[in-house]
N, C-alpha and C positions, 0 to 999 in steps of 0.2 A: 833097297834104299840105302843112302847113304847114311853111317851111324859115326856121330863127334864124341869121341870122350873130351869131356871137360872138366873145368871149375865154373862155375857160373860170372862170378866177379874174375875168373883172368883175363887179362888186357891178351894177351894171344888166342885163345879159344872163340873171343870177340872178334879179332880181326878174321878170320875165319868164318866166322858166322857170317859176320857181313860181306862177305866174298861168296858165300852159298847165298845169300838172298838176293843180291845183285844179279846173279847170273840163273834164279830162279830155281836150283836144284832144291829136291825134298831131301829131306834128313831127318834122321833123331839122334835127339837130345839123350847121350847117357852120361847121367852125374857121376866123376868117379871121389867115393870117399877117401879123404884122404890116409893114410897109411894102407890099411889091406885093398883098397878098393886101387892103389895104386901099383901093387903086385901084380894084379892083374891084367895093368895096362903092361908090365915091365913082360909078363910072359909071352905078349900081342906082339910088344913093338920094339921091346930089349931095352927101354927106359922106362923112367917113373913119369917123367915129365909130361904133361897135357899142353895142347891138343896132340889130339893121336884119330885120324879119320881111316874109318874102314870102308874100302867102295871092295866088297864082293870078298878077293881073296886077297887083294892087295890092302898094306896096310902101310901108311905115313905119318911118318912123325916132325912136328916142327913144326911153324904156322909160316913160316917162309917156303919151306916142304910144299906143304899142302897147296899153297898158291900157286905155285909152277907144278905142280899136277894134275889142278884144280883149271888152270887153262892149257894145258896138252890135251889133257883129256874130255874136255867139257869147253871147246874155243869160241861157243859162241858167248857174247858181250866180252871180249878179251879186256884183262887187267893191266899185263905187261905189254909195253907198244914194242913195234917191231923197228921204227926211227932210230939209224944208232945211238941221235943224241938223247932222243926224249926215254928210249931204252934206257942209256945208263943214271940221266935223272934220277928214273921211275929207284931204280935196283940202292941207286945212294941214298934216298931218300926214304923208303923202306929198312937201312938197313941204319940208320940213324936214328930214325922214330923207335927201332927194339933198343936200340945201346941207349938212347937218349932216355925219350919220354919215358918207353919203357919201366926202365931201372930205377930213374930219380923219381917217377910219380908212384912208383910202388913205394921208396921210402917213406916221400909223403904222405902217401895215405896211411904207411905203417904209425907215422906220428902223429897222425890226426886219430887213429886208433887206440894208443898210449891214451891221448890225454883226454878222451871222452867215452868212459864206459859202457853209455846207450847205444853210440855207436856204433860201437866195438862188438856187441853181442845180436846187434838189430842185424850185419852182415854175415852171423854164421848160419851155416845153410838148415834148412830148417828137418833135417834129420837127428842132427844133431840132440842128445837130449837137456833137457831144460836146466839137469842140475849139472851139467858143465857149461852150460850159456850161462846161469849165475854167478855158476865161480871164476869164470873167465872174465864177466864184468864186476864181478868182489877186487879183483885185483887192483892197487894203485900203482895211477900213470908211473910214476917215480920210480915201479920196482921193474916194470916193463921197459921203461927207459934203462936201466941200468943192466940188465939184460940183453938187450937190444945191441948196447957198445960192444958187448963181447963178438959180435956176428957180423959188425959195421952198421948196424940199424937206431945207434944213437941218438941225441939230440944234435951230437954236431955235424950229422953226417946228414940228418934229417934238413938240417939248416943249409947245409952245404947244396944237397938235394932241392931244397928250395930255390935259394939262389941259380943254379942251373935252368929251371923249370920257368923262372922269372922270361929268362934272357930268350928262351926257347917259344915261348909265346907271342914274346915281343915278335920276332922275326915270321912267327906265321901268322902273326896278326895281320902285319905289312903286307904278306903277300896274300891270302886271300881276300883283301880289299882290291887286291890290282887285277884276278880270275877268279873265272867259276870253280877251277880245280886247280890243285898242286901244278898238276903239269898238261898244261894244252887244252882242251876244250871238252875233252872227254874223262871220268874218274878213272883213277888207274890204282893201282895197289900202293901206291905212296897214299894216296888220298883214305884207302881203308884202313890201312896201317897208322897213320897218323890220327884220325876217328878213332878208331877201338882202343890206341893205347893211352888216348889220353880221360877215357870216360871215370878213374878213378880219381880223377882232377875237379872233372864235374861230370854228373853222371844224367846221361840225354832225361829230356824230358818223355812222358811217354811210356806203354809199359814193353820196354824193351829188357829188362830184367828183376829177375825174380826177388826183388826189396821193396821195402813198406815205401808207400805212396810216398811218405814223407820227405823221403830221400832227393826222391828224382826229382832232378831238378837241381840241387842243393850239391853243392863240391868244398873241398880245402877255404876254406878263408883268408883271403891275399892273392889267391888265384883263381880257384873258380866264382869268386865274386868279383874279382876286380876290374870296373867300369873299361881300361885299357884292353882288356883283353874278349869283351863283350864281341867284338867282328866276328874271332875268332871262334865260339862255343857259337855262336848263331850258323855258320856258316858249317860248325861241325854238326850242330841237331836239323839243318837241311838236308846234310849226307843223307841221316838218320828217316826223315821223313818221304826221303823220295825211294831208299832203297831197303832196309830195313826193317822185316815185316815183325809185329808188333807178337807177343804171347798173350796168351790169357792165364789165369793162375798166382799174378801175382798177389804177394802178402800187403794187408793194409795194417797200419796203427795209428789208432787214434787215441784221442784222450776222452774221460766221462763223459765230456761235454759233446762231443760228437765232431769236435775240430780234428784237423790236422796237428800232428805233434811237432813242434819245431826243435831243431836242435842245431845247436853252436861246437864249433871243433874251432878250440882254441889253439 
């Protein structure tokens, strides 16, 4: 079988995932912890960085990697088109959705994480023990913003990352209003690519990841709420419903009362 190291919440591990469900392959799921458990991938695969997929004796690293291995080797539902034009599409657009979305929705979410502590400790993986989930969420936004700057994960780089993130929606708002998919009438690896990396933006409905009920559903504020952008997260949790097979296992939180907990990321 085929076996994914990953992070649960990475926007690459995800595009990944959904390129195994599409095309039907079995896998499992190995969580790597992050520092020693990332050793381990680094003796695998000569890096730290996930995803890292092993089929047998061969091993890949990269989630762009994996996709053009992933249809060499396994070509039926093919991702990449073989049309020159719709080929270099596919390859632009994939490779814009990692530099893009990617990058700027990871800041965002890093600043949505700063400045709401419940958040902030409800997404760490649940090996983790409870007295560094408290003291991770004891932390003030303010000292993690300041922190942040030294790395470029600041408030203004966050803001900047917003702004980006604004303009990038706009334009794939447009165009999923005009087709079924990024490119031509069948999903291709722009269309996975662009799904998986934007789910820390808004995260699918559905238990497609391992976080409390509350969550899903629920994204950034200004973005994953904002009525403009509604085409778009509709048209990416169709991805989500038509190819993407669901887990069991996830975590729920609730409040005494037996609600759902709600929470605001200012």
């Amino acid at each position: 079988m085929l076996a994914l190291y990953q992070f649960e919440l990475s926007q690459f591990s995800e595009k990944v995932r959904l390129i195994l469900d599409y095309k039907g392959l079995e896998y499992k799921k190995i969580e790597v912890t992050p520092g020693i458990g990332q050793l381990d991938v680094y003796k695998m695969s000569g890096q730290r960085q996930v995803p890292v997929l092993k089929d047998g004796d061969t091993v890949i690293s990269d989630s762009t990697e994996i996709a053009f291995y992933l249809d060499r080797k396994y070509p039926e539902k093919p991702i990449i088109p073989t049309a020159p034009v719709q080929r270099a599409q596919c390859l632009i657009m994939e490779e814009w959705a990692d530099e893009s979305i990617g990058l700027k929705g990871r800041k965002a979410f890093i600043g949505a994480l700063n400045q709401n502590p419940n958040f902030r400790t409800s997404i760490v993986p649940k090996q983790v023990p409870d007295l560094f989930k408290n003291l991770l969420g004891a932390v003030p936004g303010d000292v993690l913003d300041f922190f942040g700057a030294g790395v470029g994960l600041g408030g203004d780089a966050v803001k900047e990352a917003q702004r980006g993130l604004r303009q990038d929606l706009e334009a794939l708002t447009l165009l999923v209003q005009q087709q079924p998919y990024l490119i031509g009438d069948q999903p291709t690896l722009a269309d996975f690519s662009v799904a998986a990396l934007s789910i820390l933006l808004k995260f699918p409905e559905g238990n497609y990841f391992d976080i409390p009920d509350y969550l899903k559903g629920k994204g950034i504020p200004g973005l994953g709420d904002n009525a403009e952008y509604a085409p778009f997260f509709e048209w990416r949790d169709r991805l989500y419903r038509e190819f993407r097979q669901e887990t069991g296992g996830n975590r729920e939180s609730k409040t005494e009362d037996g609600a759902p907990t709600t929470i605001e990321i200012d």
